[in-house]
C-alpha positions in Angstrom: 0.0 0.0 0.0 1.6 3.6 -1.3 1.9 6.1 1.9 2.6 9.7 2.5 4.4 11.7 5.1 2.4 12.9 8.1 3.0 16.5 9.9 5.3 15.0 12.2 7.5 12.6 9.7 6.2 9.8 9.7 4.9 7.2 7.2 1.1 7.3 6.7 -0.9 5.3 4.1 -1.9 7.9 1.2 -3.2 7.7 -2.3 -1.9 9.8 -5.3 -4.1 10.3 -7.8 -4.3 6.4 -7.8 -0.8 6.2 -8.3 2.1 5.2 -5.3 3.7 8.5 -3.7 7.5 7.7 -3.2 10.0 9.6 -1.4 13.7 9.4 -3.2 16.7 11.6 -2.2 19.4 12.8 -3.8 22.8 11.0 -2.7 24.4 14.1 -2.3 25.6 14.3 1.0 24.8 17.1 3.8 21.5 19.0 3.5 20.5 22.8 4.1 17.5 23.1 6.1 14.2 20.8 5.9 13.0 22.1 2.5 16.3 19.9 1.7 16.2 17.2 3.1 12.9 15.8 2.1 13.3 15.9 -1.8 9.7 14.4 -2.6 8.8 13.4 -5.8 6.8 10.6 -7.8 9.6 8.2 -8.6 9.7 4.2 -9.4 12.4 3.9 -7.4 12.2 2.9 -3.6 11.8 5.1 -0.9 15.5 6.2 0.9 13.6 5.2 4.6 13.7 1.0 5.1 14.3 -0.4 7.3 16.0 -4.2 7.7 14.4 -7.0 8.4 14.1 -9.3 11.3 16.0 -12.6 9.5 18.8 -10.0 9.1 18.5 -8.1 12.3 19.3 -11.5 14.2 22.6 -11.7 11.4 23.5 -8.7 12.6 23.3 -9.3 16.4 25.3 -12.2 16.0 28.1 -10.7 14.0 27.3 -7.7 16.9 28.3 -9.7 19.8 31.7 -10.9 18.2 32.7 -7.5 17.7 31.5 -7.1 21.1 33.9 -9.6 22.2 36.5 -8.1 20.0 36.7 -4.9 21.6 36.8 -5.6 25.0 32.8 -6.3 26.0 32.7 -2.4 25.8 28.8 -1.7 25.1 28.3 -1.2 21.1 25.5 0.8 19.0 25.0 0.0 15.7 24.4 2.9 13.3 23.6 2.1 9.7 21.6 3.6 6.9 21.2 7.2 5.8 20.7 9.8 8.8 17.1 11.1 8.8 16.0 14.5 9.4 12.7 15.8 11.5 11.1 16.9 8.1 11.7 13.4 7.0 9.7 9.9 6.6 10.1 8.0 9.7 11.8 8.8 13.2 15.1 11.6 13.4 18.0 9.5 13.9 19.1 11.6 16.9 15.6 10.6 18.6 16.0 7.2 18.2 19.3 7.2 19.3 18.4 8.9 22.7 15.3 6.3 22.9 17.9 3.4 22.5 19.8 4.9 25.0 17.4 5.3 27.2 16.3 1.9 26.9 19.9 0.6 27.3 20.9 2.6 30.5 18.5 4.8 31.5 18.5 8.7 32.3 21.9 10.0 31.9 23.4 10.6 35.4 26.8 10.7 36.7 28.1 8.5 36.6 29.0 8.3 32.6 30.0 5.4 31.1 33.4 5.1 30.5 33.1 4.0 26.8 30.6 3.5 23.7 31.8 2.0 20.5 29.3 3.1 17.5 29.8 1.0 14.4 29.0 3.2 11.6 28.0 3.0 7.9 26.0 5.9 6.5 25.9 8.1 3.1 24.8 10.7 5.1 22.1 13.0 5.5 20.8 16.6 7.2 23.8 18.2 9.3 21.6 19.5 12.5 20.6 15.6 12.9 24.4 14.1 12.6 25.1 16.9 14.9 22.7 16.6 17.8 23.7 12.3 17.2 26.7 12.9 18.6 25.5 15.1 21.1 23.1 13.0 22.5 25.5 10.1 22.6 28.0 12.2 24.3 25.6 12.8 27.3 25.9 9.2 28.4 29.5 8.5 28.2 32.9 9.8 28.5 34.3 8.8 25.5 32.9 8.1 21.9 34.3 5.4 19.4 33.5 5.6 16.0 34.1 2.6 13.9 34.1 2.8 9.9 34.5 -0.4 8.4 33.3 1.0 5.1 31.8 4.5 4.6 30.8 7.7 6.7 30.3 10.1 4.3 28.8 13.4 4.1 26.7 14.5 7.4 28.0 11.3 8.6 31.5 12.6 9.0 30.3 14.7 11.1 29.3 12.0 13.8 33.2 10.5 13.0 35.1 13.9 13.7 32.7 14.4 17.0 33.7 11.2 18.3 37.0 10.7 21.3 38.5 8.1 18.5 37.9 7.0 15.1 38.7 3.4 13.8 39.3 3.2 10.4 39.7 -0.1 7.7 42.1 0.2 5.2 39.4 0.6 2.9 37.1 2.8 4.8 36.2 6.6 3.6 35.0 9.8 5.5 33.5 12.5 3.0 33.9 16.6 2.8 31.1 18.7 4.8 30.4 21.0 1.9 26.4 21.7 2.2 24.4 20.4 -0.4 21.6 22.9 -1.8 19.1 22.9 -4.4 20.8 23.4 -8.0 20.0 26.9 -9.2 19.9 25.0 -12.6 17.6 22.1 -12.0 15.7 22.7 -8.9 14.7 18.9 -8.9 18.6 18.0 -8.2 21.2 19.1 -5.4 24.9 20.6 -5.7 27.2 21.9 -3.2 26.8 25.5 -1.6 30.9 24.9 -2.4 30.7 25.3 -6.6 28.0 28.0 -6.2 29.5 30.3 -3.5 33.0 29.6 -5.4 31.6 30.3 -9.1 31.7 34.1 -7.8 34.9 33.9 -7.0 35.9 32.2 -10.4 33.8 35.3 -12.3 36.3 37.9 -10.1 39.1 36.3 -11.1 37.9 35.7 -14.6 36.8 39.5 -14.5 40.8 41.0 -13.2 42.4 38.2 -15.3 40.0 40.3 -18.4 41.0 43.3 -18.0 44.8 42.5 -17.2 45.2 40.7 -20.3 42.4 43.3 -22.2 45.3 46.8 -21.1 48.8 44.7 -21.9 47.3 43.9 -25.3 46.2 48.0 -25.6 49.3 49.1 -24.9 50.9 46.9 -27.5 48.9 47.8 -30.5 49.0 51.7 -29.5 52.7 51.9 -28.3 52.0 54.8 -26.0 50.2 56.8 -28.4 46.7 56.7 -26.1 47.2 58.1 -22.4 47.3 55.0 -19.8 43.9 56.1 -18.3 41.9 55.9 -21.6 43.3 52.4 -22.0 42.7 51.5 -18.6 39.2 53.0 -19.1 39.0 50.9 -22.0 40.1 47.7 -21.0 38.0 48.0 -17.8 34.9 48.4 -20.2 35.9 45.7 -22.4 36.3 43.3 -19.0 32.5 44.3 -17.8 31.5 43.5 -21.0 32.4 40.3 -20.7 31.5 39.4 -16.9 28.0 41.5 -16.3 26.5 38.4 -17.5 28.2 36.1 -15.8 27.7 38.6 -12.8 24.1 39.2 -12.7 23.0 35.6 -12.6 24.0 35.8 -9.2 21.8 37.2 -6.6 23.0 38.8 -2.9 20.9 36.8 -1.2 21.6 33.7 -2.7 25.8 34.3 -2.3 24.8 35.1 1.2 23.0 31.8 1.7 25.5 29.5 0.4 28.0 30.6 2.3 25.8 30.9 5.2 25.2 27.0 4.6 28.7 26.3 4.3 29.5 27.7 7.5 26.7 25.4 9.5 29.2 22.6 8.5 32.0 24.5 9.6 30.6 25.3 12.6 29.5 22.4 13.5 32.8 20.5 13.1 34.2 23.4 15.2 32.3 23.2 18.0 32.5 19.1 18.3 36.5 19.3 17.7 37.1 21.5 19.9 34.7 19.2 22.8 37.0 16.6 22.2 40.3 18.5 22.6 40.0 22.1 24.0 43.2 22.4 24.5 44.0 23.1 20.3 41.9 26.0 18.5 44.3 26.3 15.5 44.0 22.3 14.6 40.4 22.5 15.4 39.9 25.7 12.8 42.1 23.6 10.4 40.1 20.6 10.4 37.1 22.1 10.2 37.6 24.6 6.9 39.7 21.5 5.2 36.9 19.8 5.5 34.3 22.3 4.2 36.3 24.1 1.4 39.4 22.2 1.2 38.2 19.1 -1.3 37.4 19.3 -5.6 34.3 17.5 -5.2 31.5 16.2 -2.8 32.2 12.5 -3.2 36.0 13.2 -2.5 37.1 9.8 -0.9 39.1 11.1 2.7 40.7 7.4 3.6 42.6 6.8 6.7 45.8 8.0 5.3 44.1 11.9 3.7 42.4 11.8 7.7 45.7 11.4 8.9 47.2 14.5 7.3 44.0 17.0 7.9 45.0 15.7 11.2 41.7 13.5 13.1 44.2 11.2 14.3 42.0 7.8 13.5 43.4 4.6 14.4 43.8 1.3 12.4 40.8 -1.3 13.3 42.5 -5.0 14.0 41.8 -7.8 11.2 39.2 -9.2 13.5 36.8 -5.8 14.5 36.9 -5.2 10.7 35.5 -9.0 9.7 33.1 -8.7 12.5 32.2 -4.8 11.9 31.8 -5.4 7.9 29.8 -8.3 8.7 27.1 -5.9 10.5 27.1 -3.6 7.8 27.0 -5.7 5.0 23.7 -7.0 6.1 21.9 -3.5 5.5 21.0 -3.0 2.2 21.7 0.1 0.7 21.1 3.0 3.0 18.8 0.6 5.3 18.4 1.7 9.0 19.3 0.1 11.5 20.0 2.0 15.2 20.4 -0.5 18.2 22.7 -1.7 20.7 24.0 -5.2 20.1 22.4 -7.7 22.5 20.0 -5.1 23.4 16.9 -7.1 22.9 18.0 -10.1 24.3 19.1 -8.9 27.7 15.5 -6.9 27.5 13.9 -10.6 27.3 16.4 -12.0 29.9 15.4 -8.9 32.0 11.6 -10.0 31.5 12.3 -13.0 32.3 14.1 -12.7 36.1 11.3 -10.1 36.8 8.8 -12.6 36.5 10.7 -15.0 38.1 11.0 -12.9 41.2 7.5 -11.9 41.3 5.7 -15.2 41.0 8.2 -17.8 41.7 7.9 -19.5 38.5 8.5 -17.7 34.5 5.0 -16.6 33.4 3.8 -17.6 29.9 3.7 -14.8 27.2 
């Protein structure tokens, strides 16, 4: 049965003109604002919220407790599929990760736990959710662990660079934080905030580069016969000739937004590097703009090595928490979700259990 989106996110049953209402979204990384990070349109293709199912959520428990084991019994959330915005279908990531918190351990009191490892796999998604993600986590414990056996791209990053450590495989990837935005050229499609707030900057350059080239080639066909300020009136002419069209495709309050966009990411990054270290605002700043205006392109692949030199310090996951991590991962489908802690459910039954035990003597049926 086709569905809709509700007022508050979530899926409803819906009819389109008798035809199935789909929700798709573009794989393009971080998201401006809710308007972005629903994209929804009539499509054949499947909707970007599934999640997996339970044959495959047991799988992944099971591969879950042997990376448990792996790492030292330390408790272990699992954090798969793309990250999913309020305006979006289904539950915001950073709600259910405070539910399965909650669940896990309760409300978060001092103590903190000394440790959470989060095994994660994501394309990414809307920046404010990543962000409060890590938040949220960080309220229960006093250190993060991010593991990346394959990807954390995009928004996802973000959730990696907020974390106390980061584990990477040899053939794992973080992703650049530039914003994705609606493309001022097909409205249906996104593009980073990065090529539109830098195409201004190409049209300034192109614009002196103009006129530079536009008054040596004056002065060589004249041979100081015309006063320099005529030719430099000239050439200046000449070079606003050629970039007022360029020029007036752009408006103010569309350069101000992109950048404005691209400085949520950078902010962001900011304020979660500089939680985990204090003690280093230059390397924090660093980090931060590298990772915001410092790559070609959106899908630029940052492996352990390129993390090493922007300088987030991630460490090499053993043979054995990369078999048992990829495992997890590998069950979840393209972008499927998946947010739990690994033997959560069974300890909730074992749990069920002793109570009933205690309270009549004997385990109650149901």
């Amino acid at each position: 049965m086709p569905w809709s989106v509700d007022t508050r996110g979530r899926p409803r049953r819906a009819r389109l003109w008798g035809k199935a209402l789909t929700v798709t979204l573009s794989d393009s990384g971080p998201l401006a604002g809710p308007t972005a990070v629903n994209a929804i349109s009539q499509s054949n293709g499947a909707s970007f919220y599934r999640e997996v199912d339970a044959a495959r959520r047991k799988r992944i428990q099971a591969a879950g407790r042997r990376f448990v084991e792996a790492t030292g019994g330390t408790p272990c959330l699992v954090l798969t599929g793309r990250i999913i915005g309020s305006g979006d279908a289904g539950d915001p990531t950073e709600w259910r990760v405070q539910q399965r918190c909650e669940e896990r351990f309760g409300f978060p009191e001092p103590p903190l736990l000394e440790a959470i490892n989060v095994i994660l796999d994501s394309t990414g998604g809307p920046l404010d959710s990543a962000f409060k993600t890590i938040l949220y986590l960080s309220k229960y414990t006093e250190s993060i662990n991010i593991y990346v056996p394959r990807k954390a791209k995009s928004a996802s990053t973000l959730i990696a660079v907020g974390a106390n450590s980061i584990f990477m495989s040899p053939f794992s990837e973080l992703g650049p934080l530039d914003t994705q935005i609606r493309d001022p050229r097909n409205p249906t499609d996104y593009v980073s905030a990065l090529d539109c707030y830098q195409s201004v900057d190409y049209v300034r350059d192109f614009g002196f580069g103009t006129l530079n080239q536009a008054l040596k080639q004056l002065a060589f066909s004249t041979q100081g016969r015309i006063p320099l300020i005529d030719l430099v009136n000239t050439a200046a002419e000449f070079a606003s000739t050629v970039i007022t069209p360029m020029i007036t495709q752009v408006k103010a309050l569309d350069l101000g937004g992109w950048g404005r966009s691209l400085k949520i990411g950078e902010k962001y990054a900011q304020t979660l590097l500089a939680r985990v270290d204090p003690t280093d605002n230059v390397r924090t700043e660093r980090i931060a703009r590298r990772l915001v205006y410092g790559y070609t392109h959106h899908r630029f692949p940052i492996d352990i090595k390129e993390a090493e030199d922007i300088g987030l310090k991630p460490e090499l996951m053993s043979s054995e928490q990369y078999k048992s991590a990829f495992e997890i991962v590998s069950e979840c489908e393209d972008n499927e979700v998946f947010i739990e802690f690994i033997g959560e459910r069974e300890e909730a039954r074992e749990k069920d259990r002793n109570t009933a035990i205690a309270s009549d003597g004997e385990v109650r049926s149901g």
